[in-house]
C-alpha positions in Angstrom: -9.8 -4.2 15.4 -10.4 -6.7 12.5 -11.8 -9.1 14.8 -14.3 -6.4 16.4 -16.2 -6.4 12.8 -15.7 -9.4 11.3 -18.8 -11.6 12.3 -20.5 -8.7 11.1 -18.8 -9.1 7.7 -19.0 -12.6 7.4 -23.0 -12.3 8.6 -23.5 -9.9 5.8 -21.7 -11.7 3.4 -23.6 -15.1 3.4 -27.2 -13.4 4.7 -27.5 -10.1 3.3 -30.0 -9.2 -0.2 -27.2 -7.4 -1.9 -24.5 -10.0 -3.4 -21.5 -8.0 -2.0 -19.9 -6.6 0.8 -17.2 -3.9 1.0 -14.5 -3.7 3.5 -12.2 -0.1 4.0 -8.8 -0.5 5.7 -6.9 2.6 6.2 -2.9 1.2 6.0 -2.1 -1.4 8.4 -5.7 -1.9 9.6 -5.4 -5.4 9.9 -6.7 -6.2 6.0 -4.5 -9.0 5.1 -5.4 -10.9 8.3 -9.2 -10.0 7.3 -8.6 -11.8 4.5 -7.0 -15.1 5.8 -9.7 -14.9 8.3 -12.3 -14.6 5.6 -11.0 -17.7 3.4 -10.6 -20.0 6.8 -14.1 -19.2 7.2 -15.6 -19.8 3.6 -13.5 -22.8 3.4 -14.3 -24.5 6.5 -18.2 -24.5 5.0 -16.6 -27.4 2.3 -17.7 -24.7 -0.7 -15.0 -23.6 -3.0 -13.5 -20.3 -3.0 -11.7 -18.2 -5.2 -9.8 -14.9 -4.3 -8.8 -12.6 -6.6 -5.7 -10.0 -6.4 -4.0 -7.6 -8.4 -0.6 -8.2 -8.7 1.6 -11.7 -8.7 3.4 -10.6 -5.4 -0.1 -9.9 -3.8 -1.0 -13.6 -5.0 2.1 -14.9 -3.9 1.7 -13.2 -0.1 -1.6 -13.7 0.5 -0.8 -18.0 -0.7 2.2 -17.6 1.6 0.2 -15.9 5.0 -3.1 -18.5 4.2 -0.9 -21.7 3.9 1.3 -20.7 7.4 -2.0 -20.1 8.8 -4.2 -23.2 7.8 -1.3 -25.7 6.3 -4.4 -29.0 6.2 -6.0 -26.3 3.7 -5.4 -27.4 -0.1 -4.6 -24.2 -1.9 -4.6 -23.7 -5.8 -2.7 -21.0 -7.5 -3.8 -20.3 -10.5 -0.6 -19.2 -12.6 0.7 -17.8 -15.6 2.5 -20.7 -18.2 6.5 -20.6 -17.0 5.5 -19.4 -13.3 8.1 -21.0 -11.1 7.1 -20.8 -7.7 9.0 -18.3 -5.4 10.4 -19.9 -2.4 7.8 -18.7 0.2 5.0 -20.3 -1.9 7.3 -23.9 -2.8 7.7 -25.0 1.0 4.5 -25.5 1.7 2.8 -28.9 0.8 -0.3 -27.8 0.7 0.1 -25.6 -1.7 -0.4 -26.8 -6.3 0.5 -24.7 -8.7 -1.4 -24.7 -12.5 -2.1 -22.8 -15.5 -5.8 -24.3 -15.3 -8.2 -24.3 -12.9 -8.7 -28.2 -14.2 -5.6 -28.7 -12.6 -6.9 -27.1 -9.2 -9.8 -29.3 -9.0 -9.1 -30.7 -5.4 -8.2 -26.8 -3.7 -10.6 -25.7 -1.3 -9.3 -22.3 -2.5 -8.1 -21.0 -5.7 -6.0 -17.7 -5.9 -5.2 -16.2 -9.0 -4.4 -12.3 -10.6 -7.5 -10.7 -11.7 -5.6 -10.9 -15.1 -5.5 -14.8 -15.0 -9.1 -15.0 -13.6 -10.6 -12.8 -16.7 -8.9 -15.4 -19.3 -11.0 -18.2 -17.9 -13.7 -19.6 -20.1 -15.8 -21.5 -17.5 -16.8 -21.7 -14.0 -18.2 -20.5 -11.0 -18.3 -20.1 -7.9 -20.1 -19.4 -4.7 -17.7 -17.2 -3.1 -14.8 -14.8 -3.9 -12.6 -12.5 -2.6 -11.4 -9.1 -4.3 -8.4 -8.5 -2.7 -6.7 -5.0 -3.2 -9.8 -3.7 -4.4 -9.3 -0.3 -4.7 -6.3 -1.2 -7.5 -8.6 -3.0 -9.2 -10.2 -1.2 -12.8 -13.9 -1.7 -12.9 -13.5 -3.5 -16.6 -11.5 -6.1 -14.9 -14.0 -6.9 -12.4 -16.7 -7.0 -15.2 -14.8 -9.7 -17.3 -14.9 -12.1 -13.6 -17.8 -10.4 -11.6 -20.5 -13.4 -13.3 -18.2 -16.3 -12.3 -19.4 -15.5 -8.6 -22.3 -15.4 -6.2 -21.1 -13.6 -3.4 -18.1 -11.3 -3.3 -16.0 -9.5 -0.2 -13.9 -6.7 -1.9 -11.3 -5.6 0.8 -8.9 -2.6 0.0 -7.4 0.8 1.0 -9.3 3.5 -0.2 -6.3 6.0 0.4 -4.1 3.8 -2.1 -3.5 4.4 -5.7 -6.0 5.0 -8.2 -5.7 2.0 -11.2 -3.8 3.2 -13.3 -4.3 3.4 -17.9 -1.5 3.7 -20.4 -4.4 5.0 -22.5 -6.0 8.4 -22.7 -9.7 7.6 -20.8 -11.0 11.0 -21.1 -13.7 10.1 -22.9 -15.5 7.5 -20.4 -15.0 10.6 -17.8 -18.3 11.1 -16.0 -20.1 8.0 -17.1 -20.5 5.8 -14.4 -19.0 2.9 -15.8 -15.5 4.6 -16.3 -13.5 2.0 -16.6 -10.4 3.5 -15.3 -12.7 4.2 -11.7 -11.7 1.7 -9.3 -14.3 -1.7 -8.6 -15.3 -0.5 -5.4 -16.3 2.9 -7.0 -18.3 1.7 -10.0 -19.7 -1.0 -7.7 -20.7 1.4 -5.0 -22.0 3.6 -7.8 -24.4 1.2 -9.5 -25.2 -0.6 -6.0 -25.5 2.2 -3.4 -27.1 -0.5 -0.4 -23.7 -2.6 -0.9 -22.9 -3.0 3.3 -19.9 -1.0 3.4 -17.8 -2.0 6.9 -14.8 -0.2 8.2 -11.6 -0.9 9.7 -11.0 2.1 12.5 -7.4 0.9 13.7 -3.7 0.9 12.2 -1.7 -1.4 13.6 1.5 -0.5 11.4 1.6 3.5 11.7 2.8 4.9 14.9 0.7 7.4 17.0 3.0 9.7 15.9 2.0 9.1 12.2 -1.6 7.7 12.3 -3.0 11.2 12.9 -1.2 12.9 9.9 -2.0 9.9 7.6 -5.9 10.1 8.7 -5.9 13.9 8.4 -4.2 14.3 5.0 -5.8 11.1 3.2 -8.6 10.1 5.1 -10.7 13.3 5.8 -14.1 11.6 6.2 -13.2 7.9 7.1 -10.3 8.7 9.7 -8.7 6.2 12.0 -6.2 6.3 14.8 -3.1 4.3 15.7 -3.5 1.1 17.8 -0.4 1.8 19.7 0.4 4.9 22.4 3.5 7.2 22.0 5.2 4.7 24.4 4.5 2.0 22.8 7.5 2.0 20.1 10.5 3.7 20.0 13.3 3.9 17.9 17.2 4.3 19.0 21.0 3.5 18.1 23.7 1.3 19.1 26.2 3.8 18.5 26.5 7.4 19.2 26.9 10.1 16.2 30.3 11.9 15.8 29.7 15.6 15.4 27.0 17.4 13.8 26.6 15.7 10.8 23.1 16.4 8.6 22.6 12.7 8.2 22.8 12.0 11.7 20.7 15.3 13.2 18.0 14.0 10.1 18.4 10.6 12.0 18.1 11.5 15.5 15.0 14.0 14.3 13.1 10.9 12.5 13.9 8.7 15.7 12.6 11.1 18.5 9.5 12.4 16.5 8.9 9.6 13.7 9.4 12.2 10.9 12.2 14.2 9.2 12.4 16.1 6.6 15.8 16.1 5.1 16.3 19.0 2.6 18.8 20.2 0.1 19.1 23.5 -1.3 16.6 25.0 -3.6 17.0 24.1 -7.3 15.2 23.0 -10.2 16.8 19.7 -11.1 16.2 16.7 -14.0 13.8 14.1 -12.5 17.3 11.9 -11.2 18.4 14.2 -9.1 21.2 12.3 -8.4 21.7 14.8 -5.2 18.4 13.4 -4.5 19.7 9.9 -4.6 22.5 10.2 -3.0 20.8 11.4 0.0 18.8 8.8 -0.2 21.0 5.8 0.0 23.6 7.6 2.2 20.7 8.1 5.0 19.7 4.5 4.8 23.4 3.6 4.8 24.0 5.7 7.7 21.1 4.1 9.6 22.5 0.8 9.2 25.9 1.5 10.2 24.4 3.8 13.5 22.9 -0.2 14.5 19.2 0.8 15.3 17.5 -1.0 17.4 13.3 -1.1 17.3 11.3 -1.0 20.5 7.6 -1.7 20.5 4.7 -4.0 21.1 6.1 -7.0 19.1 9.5 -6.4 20.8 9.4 -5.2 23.8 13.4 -5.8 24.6 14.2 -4.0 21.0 14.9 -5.8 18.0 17.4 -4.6 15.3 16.5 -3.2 12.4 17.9 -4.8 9.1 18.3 -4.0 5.5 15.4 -5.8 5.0 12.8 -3.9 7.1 14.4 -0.6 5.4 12.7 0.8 2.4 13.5 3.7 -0.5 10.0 5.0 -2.2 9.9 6.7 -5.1 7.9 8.2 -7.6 9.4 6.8 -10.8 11.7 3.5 -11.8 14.4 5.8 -13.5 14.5 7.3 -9.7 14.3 3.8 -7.9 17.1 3.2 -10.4 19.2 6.3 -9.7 19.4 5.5 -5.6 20.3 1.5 -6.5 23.5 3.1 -8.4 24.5 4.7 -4.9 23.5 1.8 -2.9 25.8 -1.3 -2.3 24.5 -4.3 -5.0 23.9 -6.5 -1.7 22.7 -3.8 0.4 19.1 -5.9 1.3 17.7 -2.3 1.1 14.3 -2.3 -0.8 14.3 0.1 -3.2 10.9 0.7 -5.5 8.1 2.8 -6.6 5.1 3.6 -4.8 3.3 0.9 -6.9 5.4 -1.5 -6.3 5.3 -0.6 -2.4 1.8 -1.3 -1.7 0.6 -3.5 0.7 4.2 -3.8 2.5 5.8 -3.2 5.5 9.3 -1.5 7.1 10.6 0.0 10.4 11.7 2.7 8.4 11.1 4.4 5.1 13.3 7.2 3.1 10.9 8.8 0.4 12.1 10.5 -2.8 9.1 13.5 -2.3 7.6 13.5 -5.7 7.5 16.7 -5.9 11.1 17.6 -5.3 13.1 19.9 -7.4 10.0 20.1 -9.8 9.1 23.2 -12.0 5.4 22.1 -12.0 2.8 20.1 -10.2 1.7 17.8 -12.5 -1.4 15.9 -11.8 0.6 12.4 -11.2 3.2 14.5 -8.9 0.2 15.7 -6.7 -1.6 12.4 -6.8 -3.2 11.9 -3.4 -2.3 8.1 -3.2 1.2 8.2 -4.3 2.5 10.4 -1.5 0.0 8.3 0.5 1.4 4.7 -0.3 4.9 6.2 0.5 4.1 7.8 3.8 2.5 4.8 5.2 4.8 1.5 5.2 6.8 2.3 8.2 6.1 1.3 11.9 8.6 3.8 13.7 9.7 6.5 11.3 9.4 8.0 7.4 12.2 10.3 6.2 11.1 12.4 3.5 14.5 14.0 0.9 13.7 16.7 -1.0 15.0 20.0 -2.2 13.7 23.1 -0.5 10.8 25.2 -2.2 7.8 22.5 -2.2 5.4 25.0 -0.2 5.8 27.6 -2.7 5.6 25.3 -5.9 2.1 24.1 -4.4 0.8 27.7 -3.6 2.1 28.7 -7.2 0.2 25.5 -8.6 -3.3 25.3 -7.2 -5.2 22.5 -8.8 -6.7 23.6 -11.6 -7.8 19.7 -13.0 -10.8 19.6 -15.0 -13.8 19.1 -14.1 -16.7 17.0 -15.9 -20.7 16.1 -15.6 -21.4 13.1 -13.2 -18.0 12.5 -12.4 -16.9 11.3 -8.9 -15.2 13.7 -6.7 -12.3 11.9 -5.1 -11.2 13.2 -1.5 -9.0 14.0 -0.4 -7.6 16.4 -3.3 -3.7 15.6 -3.9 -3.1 19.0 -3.7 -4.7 19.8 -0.6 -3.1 16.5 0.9 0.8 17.5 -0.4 0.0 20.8 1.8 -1.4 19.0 4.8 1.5 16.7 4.6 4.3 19.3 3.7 2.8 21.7 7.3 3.5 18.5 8.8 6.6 17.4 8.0 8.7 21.5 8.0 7.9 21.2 11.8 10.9 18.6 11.2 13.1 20.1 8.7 16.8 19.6 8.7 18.6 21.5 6.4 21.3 19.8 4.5 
């Protein structure tokens, strides 16, 4: 549990030689609340703080869970020109918005995108917080890294690399690769860093954590922090027939998987097959009334649009299941990317590799397929077209391979095989 390791954190953070301290959570470990934790702590000593995340939703949440928590604490977000504040974030009182950290002066703690943080001219501090670590580029944390004493870099290591819209060959191998993650380069350059783990996911089901931990997390696994009977996942109303939709729903609610596939076929990237099947499944999930049993709800709660989510691979995709979805559906509907960090009952993924020629190295990426198989608490539905198995035994990765450069485990290949044995125990053909 966070709790189980976190004197040890904080103990290491404010006592130990080495100026930083590392945190791994697998997905739903507990990380956010590590955080919050963390920042209470910090602030509580009267010295200033400043965390740092990578995106303005991740700002906006972690503002939102910290101020619900601790709403005495004075919180600064440090914002963009033109940010308006999004509702979550404008209720609370204790809460101040600004472009300048001159207009945070009285915030115990300041949060801020690692893009806002870089542009700052001035100032220091004697603690920080990477959030979302692993997203982070190691050039981003070099433009901020001097503005602070002591750092806690939480993150999942199983998540998506950061990403370039720039060729970066020609750093490969060095160890200052800018397009390597913080944690790596950090790790890299300062070996003794105290690196502390998170063993327990409180999102993913036992029926899920050991897939997740096999296929992503070969050498740091974790197990589910609930038992098979823990959650379970069932319907208001009973299915008419035989119909594919329902036999995929009935397969994802007993087991927590289901793989719902369509015929064979090399299609164009927006399948709209594909997308269709996508937004009728969740449809039909919502009109079947399902109802969520489990630790937080023991008497069953129901499962909304909102906790429902669509992951794919690419906006044009995301784009191409809205079309089939109702405007005001209240289904989430995203990339992987975009998917990070949340949370859902149930998620329907767009396999990446579905209907493709080729397995392209972003296709196979390891923490795509990752991210998209780990936001739900009761069941993932996977849509694809038939033949996945054979494109990945007829596409071996053949990447290339250069001097110094990290190995990164668990290959995406390897893990799309490891997750495709998995889920054709649960096919349903449609």
């Amino acid at each position: 549990m966070t709790t189980d390791i976190f004197p040890d954190v904080m103990q290491s953070l404010q006592f130990a030689p080495q100026p930083g301290v590392v945190v791994d959570s697998p997905p739903g470990a507990g990380k956010s609340t590590l955080v919050v934790r963390a920042a209470r702590h910090i602030a509580e000593t009267g010295e200033p703080l400043a965390i740092v995340a990578q995106t303005n939703e991740q700002v906006d949440d972690l503002i939102a869970n910290l101020a619900r928590s601790s709403p005495q604490l004075p919180i600064g977000r440090l914002s963009a020109q033109g940010y308006v504040p999004v509702p979550r974030i404008s209720v609370n009182n204790n809460v101040t918005v600004d472009n300048a950290v001159a207009g945070l002066a009285g915030c115990a703690v300041v949060i801020g995108t690692a893009a806002k943080w870089s542009t700052l001219k001035d100032g220091n501090w004697p603690w920080a917080i990477v959030d979302e670590a692993y997203q982070m580029r190691s050039d981003a944390l070099l433009q901020i890294a001097g503005r602070f004493d002591r750092t806690l870099f939480v993150g999942d290591p199983g998540q998506l690399d950061p990403f370039s819209t720039v060729e970066t060959e020609r750093w490969a191998g060095l160890s200052w690769d800018p397009q390597l993650s913080a944690v790596a380069v950090l790790l890299r350059h300062n070996p003794e860093t105290p690196v502390f783990r998170l063993p327990v996911s409180w999102r993913l089901p036992a029926t899920a954590a050991p897939v997740v931990s096999e296929a992503f997390y070969p050498f740091t696994g974790f197990t589910s922090g609930t038992s098979l009977a823990d959650r379970s996942l069932s319907f208001s109303t009973t299915a008419f027939g035989s119909h594919p939709l329902d036999t995929t729903l009935q397969t994802a609610a007993a087991t927590g998987w289901a793989l719902h596939e369509l015929p064979a076929r090399h299609s164009m990237r927006t399948d709209d097959e594909v997308a269709r099947a996508c937004a009728d499944l969740a449809l039909r999930l919502l009109a079947r009334g399902p109802v969520a049993f489990s630790e937080k709800s023991p008497a069953g709660a129901e499962v909304t649009a909102d906790r429902i989510a669509i992951g794919t691979a690419h906006r044009d995709q995301a784009a191409a299941v809205r079309h089939h979805l109702p405007a005001d559906s209240g289904i989430t509907v995203d990339t992987a990317n975009r998917l990070q960090g949340r949370e859902y009952d149930v998620t329907i993924v767009w396999h990446p590799l579905s209907g493709r020629r080729d397995a392209t190295a972003f296709h196979l990426e390891a923490g795509r397929l990752c991210v998209l198989t780990s936001r739900h608490r009761h069941a993932c539905i996977a849509v694809a077209r038939a033949g996945i198995t054979e494109l990945l035994d007829a596409h071996p990765s053949t990447g290339r391979v250069y001097l110094n450069e990290i190995v990164k485990f668990p290959d995406g290949w390897e893990a799309n095989q490891a997750v495709m044995s998995h889920l054709e125990q649960h096919r349903v053909p449609a």
